[in-house]
C-alpha positions, 0 to 999 in steps of 0.5 A: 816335202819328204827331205822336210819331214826327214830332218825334222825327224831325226833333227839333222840336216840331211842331203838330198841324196842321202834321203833318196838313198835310203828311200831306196834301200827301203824299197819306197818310192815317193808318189803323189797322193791320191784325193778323195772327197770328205764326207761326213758321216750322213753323207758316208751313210748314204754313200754307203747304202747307195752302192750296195742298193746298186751292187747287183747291176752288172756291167752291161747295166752301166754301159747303159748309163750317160754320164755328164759333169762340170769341171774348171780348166784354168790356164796354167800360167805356172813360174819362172822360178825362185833364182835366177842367174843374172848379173846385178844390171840385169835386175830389171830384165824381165826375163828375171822375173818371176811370173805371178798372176792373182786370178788366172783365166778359166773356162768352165766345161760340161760334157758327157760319155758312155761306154760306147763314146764320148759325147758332146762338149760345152765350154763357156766363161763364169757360172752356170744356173738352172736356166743354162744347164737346161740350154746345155742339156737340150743343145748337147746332152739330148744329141749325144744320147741320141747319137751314142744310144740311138733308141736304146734304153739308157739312164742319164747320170748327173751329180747334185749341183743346184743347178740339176735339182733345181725344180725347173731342171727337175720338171724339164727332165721329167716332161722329156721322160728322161730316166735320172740315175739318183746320185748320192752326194760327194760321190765323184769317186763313183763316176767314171767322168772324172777320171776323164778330167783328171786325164785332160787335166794332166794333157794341159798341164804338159801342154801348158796352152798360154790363152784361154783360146789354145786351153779350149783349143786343147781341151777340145783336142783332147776330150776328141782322143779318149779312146773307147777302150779307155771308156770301156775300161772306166765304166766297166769298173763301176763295179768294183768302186761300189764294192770298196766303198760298201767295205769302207762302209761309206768312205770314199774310194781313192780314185 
């Protein structure tokens, strides 16, 4: 990408090295770039006056929070490459191939964690409605809030899916007298889960699991070895993700 957009600019070709040299002299390094969730500006307005209505609540306040969400896992396939060396008979071997697949398997997870623990994990194939996500919340949201808080006063935490507002949903939780922290949309920059993706997500790229079975196999492995310093350290900071996004008035926090 930056040897693009070098020639492009001074409108010569350069090599590789030369590129990397200068990169160097400059004391730059090449890094990959952060995402961020667009938001308008409604959304940014209330992300906005989300976090500074929440600004007050100290640390001990969000280690009481259960934090849940979904997340897409697909088998990483990946490529063999562009060239190859071959001969011209072997034209046909398929070890010369270039692998390509047009929808790779997936698997879809939810789960859920605090500062205390992970809790449990759930993975299935395809969609989800209203009707599975309040199968999910009673098979493996209620025991792990049970086991990770065991009586304490706690607040579950989900975002704004369709399946989590829906009024079943809503009615299920409110019989249940679940305490539901109000979530303000496009907000995955505040939760401390989707940094627990992004970590998983970077195991099963280095661990490349060939079939759907070794990617949950994997998936389960690793959700297992988040350690609860690590889990501490997220939602401990909580806090200072409101505060950056209260001073970008409402954009969103790089994560």
């Amino acid at each position: 990408m930056e040897i693009t957009w070098a020639q492009e600019y001074f409108q010569k070709t350069l090599s590789v090295n030369t590129i990397h040299r200068a990169i160097r002299r400059c004391r730059l390094k090449v890094y990959r770039s952060k995402k961020k969730p667009y938001l308008n500006m409604i959304q940014k307005r209330r992300h906005f006056l989300w976090a500074k209505a929440h600004l007050k609540w100290t640390v001990a306040k969000w280690k009481t929070v259960l934090w849940s969400d979904e997340s897409k896992f697909e088998v990483l396939f990946g490529k063999l490459g562009r060239h190859v060396i071959r001969t011209k008979e072997d034209k046909d071997n398929p070890s010369c191939y270039q692998r390509s697949v047009q929808k790779p398997a997936s698997l879809m997870v939810w789960g859920c964690m605090s500062a205390c623990g992970m809790g449990s994990l759930h993975i299935w194939k395809g969609t989800i409605n209203a009707e599975r996500y309040i199968q999910v919340l009673e098979q493996h949201m209620l025991p792990s809030r049970c086991r990770l808080f065991q009586g304490r006063p706690h607040i579950f935490q989900h975002d704004n899916a369709r399946p989590h507002t829906a009024s079943i949903t809503t009615s299920w939780l409110r019989r249940r007298r679940i305490q539901v922290l109000k979530w303000p949309a496009c907000s995955p920059d505040l939760s401390p889960i989707e940094n627990i993706w992004h970590i998983i997500k970077r195991k099963m790229r280095q661990r490349r699991p060939k079939t759907v079975e070794q990617l949950e196999a994997c998936i389960r492995q690793e959700w297992d070895n988040i350690p609860i310093p690590k889990l501490e350290q997220l939602v401990s900071s909580v806090p200072r993700r409101l505060q950056t996004v209260v001073k970008r008035r409402g954009d969103a926090s790089q994560w």
